[in-house]
N, C-alpha and C positions, 0 to 999 in steps of 0.2 A: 693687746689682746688680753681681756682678763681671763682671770682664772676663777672667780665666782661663779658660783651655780647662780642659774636665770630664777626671779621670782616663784613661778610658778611650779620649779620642779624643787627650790628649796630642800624641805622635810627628804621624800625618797631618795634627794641627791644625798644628803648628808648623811643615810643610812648607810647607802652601798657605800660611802667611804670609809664612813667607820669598819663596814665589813671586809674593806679592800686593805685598811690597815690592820685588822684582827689575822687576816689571811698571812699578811707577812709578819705576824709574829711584832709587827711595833718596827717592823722595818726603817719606816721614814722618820719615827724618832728618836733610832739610836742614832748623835751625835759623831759616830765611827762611821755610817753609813749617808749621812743626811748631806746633801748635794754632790755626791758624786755620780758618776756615769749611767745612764738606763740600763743598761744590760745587767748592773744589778738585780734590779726590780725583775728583771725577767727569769731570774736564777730562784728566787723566789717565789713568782706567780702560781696561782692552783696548779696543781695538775692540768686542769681542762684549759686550764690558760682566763684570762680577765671576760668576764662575760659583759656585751656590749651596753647592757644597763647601767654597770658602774659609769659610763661616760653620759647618760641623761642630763640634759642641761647643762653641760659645757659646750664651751664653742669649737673644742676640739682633744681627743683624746689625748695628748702630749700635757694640757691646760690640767684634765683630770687628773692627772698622773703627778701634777706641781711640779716647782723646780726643779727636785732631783733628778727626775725623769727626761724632761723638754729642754733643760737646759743645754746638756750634752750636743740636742740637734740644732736647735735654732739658733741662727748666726747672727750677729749682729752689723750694724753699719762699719765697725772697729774692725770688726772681722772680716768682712768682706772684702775691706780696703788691704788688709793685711794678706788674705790669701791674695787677693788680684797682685800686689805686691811679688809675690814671691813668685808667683804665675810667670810674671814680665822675667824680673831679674834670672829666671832659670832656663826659662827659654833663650831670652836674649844673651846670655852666655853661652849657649850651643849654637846658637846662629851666627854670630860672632865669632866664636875660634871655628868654625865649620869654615868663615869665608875669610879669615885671615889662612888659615893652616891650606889653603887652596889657592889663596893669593902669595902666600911667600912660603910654604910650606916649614919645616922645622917646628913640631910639635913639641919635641923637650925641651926646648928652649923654652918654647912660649907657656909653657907648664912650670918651669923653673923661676921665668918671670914672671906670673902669678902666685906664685909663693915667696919670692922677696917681696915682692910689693902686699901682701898678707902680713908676714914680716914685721916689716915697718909700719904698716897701718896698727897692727893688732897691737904694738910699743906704744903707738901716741895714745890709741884709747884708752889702753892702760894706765898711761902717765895723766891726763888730760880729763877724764870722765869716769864716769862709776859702772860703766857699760860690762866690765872687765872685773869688779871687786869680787864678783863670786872666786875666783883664783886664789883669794887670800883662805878659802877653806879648804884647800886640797893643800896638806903637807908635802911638796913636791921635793924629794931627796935625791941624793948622786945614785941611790939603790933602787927607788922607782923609778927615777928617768930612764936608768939602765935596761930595768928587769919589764916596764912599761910602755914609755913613748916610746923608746928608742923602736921595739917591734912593731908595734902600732903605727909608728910615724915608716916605718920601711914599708909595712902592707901598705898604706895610704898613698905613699909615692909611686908603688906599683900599680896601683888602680886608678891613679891620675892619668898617669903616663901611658899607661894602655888606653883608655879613653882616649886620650887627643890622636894617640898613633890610629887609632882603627876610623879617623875619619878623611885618612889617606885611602881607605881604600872601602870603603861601605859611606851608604846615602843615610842622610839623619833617619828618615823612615825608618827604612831597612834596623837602622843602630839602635831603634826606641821599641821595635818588636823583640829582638835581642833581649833587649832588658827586662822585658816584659818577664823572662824566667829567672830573672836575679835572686827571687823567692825561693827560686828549687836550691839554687845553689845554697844559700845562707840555712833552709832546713836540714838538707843533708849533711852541711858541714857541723850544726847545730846538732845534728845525730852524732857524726862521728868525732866528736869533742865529749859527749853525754852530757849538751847542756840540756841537750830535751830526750822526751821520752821518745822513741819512732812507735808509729798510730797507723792501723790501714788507712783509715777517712783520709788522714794528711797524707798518704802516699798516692792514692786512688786521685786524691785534689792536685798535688802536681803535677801527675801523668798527663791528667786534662792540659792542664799550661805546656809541658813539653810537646804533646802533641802539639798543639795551636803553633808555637814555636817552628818546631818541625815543619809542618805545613807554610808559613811564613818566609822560612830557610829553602823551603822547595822551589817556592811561589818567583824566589827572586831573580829577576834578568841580569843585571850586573853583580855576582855574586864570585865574592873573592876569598878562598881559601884562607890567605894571610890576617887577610880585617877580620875573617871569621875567627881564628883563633888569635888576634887580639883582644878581640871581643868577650871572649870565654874567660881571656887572662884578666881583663880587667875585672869582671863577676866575678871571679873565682879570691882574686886579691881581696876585693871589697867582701866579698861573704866570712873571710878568712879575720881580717879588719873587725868587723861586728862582731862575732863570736871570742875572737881575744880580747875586745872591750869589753864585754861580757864576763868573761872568765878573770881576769887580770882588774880591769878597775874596778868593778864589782866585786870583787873578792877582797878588793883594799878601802871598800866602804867609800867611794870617790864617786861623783857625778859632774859632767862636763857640759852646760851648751853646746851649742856649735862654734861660737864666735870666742869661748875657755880654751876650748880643744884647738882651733885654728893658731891660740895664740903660743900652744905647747910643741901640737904639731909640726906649724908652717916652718921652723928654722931648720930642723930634722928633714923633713920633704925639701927643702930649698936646697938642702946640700948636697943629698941624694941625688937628684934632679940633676945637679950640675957637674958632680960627677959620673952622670950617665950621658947628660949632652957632651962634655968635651970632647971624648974616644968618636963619637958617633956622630955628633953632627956640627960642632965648630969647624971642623977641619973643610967643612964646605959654604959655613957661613961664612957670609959676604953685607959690607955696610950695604950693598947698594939692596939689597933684601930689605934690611930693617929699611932704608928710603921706600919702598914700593909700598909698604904700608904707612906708617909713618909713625913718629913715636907718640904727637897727641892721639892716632886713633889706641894705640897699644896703650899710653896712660890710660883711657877711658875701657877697655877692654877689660885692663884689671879691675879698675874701679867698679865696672859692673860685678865681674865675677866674685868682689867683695862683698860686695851690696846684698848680692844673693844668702849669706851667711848671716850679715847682720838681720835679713828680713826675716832667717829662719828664727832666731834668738827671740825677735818681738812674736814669732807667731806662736813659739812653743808657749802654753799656760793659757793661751785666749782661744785655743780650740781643742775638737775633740783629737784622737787617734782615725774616729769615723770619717770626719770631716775631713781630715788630712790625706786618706787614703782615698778619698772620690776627689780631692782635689788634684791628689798627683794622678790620676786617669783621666781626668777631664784635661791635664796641662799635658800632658806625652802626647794625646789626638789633636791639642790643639796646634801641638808644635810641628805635629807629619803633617798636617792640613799645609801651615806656611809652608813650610819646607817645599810642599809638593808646588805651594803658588812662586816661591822663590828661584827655583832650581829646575823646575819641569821634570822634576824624579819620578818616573816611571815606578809604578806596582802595578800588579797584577790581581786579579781576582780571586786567585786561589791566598797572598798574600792575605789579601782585605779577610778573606773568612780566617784562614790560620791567626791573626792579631786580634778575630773579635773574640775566636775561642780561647786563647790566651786571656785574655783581658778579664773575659766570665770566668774563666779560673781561678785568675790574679784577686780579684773584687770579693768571688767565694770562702777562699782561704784566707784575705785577710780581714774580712769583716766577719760572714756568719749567716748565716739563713736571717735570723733574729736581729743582728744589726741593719741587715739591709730593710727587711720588710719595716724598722724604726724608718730610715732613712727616707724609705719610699713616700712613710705617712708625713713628714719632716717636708719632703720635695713639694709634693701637693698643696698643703697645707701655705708653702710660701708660694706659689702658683696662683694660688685662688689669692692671696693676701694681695702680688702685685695686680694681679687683672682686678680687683676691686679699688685699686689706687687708681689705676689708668679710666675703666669705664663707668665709676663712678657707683658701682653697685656689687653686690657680692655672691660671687658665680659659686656655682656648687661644687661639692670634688669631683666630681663625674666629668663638669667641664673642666675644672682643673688637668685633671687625668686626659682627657681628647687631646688639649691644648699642647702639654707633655710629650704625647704619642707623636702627634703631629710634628713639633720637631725635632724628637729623638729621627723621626721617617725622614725628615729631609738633610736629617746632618747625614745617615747613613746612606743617603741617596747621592750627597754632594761627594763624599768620597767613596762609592761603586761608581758615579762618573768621571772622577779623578781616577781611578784604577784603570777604567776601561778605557780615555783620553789617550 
């Protein structure tokens, strides 16, 4: 897709440009500014906001706006394989301990044995590949280990472990509405740390996702006190998790991947771990357990729930924050969808509403009025691009938009028939 003005509108296009970068003050050529994210450009915009003639003679407003602007939204072939990546491996690590932890049960175990085998993985990459060398810039001392992982790596054992316990007794659906408030939890604790400022907007935007929640927790037919407040415990660890990484490696000038962090983390979590299965659940493990599963599917098991880290490592730097937040909402619906084809897990209708007002909450707060409406024109835009690859001609956004609508209507119809089944 170029980004050239069409012959004819040349001269006026090149006007309103210039007037579009006079407007922001030389925005796009200060060298501080120049290809980072859109939501810049939007902090910057007139008052009245971009009036539609700056975009005469592009093929698309994202195009007018150049790189810095469009880059942010539109994804690439690189990209796409990358999020479908991380899609799979995260999913298929909830579906996976869901139907081992129900076929042999012992959830700390199997939580303890995905961080030895982390462990050992994250050692060879280390030794073997360059996957790992960002670790030689973090000064890791006996005093940050102490004052740093050590607490880090204790919340993240508690928000593991809670995780696989609550799928003893709650349905993956049920578990991924749940998380759907994980956000309240990490602002509030984010208040009461003073990492952030508390805002009515932000408080008023929660309440909406607690509601939806609420209603969801209403909605539900097999609804278990216990998993419920497993549930809460694991949110609650992981919110507590973020906010000390926040506070503690960021205050020590340190940044970690995910696949850095797994590798500081995972021995810390593996120990904890194993000193909470012994008391609690060796004493009822049996070899003939580990046989009902078996150990090649348990090698593979981990191997995935590894995999899921390394995909996050490649994804982070090839996409936006936008991108990543419609991606994990489009991966939680796609994952209740299976689940509901797997298990024949019953929800309810009141359920389906309370998840999708969560979800409009979740999306609100973490993107923005102004990121989404990007996103919207982002969506369209590659909509019209594949249906001109397929019918050979190039549909308007209108039909773009119809196309959109129509199966935004059938995926929410396939699961109000899922609900109501």
């Amino acid at each position: 897709m170029s980004a050239t003005p069409t012959s004819e509108a040349d001269s006026k296009a090149d006007t309103m440009v210039d007037e579009m970068t006079d407007a922001t003050d030389g925005l796009l050529d200060d060298p501080e500014v120049a290809g980072k994210p859109g939501d810049l450009l939007l902090e910057h915009q007139p008052a009245k906001g971009w009036h539609p003639a700056y975009f005469v003679g592009y093929e698309s407003p994202l195009d007018a706006l150049g790189p810095a602007f469009g880059s942010d939204i539109l994804l690439t072939r690189r990209t796409c394989a990358l999020d479908s990546a991380w899609i799979f491996f995260s999913n298929t690590t909830i579906l996976f301990n869901k139907w081992i932890i129900d076929t042999a049960g012992f959830p700390v175990i199997l939580t303890a044995w995905h961080l030895v085998f982390s462990t050992i993985a994250t050692q060879l990459l280390a030794r073997y590949t360059t996957l790992l060398d960002s670790r030689h810039a973090i000064p890791i001392t006996a005093r940050l280990y102490i004052r740093t992982i050590f607490p880090i790596g204790f919340l993240y054992s508690g928000s593991l472990v809670c995780s696989n316990l609550v799928y003893l007794y709650l349905s993956i659906p049920f578990i991924q509405m749940l998380k759907s408030g994980a956000p309240v939890a990490v602002l509030f604790t984010s208040w009461a740390f003073r990492v952030a400022e508390p805002s009515m907007p932000a408080f008023i935007n929660v309440l909406v996702i607690v509601a939806g929640v609420a209603l969801a927790s209403i909605g539900e037919i097999h609804f278990s006190f216990i998993g419920f407040l497993y549930q809460l415990g694991g949110i609650a660890f992981e919110a507590v998790r973020l906010v000390m990484i926040q506070i503690m490696l960021s205050a020590e000038g340190l940044r970690m991947d995910p696949l850095v962090s797994l590798y500081y983390f995972a021995p810390v979590c593996a120990v904890m771990n194993i000193l909470v299965a012994v008391p609690s659940e060796m004493p009822r493990f049996r070899w003939a357990d580990l046989a009902a599963v078996g150990f090649p599917v348990l090698f593979l098991n981990a191997l995935v729930a590894f995999l899921l880290n390394v995909s996050s490592v490649f994804l982070i730097g090839r996409t936006s924050g936008l991108v990543m937040t419609l991606t994990g909402i489009f991966k939680n619906i796609l994952l209740i969808i299976v689940s509901l084809l797997l298990w024949r897990t019953e929800i309810t209708l009141l359920q389906s509403i309370g998840y999708g007002i969560a979800l409009a909450g979740l999306t609100y707060y973490s993107l923005g009025y102004d990121q989404i409406a990007i996103a919207g024109t982002a969506v369209v835009e590659q909509t019209a691009n594949a249906m001109a690859s397929f019918t050979g001609r190039s549909p308007s956004n209108a039909e773009a938009r119809k196309l959109l609508i129509i199966v935004c209507a059938a995926i929410s119809s396939l699961v109000l028939v899922m609900a109501l089944w």
